[in-house]
C-alpha positions in Angstrom: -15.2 5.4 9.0 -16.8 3.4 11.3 -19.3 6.1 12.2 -20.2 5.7 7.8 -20.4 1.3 8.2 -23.0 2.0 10.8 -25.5 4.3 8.9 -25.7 1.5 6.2 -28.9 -0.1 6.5 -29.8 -3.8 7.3 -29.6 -6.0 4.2 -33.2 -6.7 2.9 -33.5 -10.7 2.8 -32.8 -13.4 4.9 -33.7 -16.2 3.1 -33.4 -17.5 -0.4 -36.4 -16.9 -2.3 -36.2 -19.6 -5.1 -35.0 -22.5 -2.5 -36.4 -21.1 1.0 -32.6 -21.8 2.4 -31.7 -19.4 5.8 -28.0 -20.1 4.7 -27.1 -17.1 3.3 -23.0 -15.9 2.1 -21.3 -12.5 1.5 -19.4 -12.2 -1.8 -17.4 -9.9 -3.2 -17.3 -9.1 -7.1 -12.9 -8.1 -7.8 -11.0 -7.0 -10.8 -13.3 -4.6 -13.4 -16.5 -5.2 -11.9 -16.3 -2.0 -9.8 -18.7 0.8 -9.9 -16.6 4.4 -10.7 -17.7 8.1 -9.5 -17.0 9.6 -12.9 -17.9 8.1 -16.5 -13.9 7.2 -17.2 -13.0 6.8 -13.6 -10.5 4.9 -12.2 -11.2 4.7 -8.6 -14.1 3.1 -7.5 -16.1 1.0 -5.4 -16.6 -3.0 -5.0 -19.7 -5.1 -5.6 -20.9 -7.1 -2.6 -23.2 -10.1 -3.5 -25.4 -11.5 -0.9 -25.5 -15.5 -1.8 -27.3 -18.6 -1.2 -25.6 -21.1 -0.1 -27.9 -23.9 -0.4 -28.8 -23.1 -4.9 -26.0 -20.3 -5.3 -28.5 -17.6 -6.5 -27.4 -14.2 -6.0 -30.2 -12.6 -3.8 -29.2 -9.0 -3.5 -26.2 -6.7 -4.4 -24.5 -3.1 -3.5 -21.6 -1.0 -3.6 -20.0 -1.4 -0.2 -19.5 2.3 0.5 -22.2 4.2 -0.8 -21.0 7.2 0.8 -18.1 8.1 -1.6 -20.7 8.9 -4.5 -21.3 12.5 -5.1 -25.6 13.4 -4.7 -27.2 13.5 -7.3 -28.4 16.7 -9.2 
């Protein structure tokens, strides 16, 4: 598992573009707002926000282990 955390790439943006704040936050999104393998799934995989912590706008987001998705066809 560790070995899969590593091959994720850097996160694109370091700064907030709307306020030009370097204060940046990780967030996580809990509850429904998950991201399923199948159409009616059950198990599935969290959002994780990257936030400003200056103006609060959400800057970028992703599922935080890409790897359990199936390729696509």
């Amino acid at each position: 598992m560790i070995y899969r955390e590593e091959k994720q790439p850097q996160i694109p943006v370091n700064h907030c573009a709307w306020c030009g704040s370097y204060d940046l936050g990780i967030g996580w999104q809990q509850n429904e707002a998950i991201v399923t393998f199948r159409r009616n799934g059950l198990l599935g995989n969290r959002l994780k926000y990257v936030i400003c912590r200056n103006c609060g706008a959400v800057l970028y987001q992703y599922v935080a282990e890409p790897w359990r998705f199936p390729p696509a066809e």
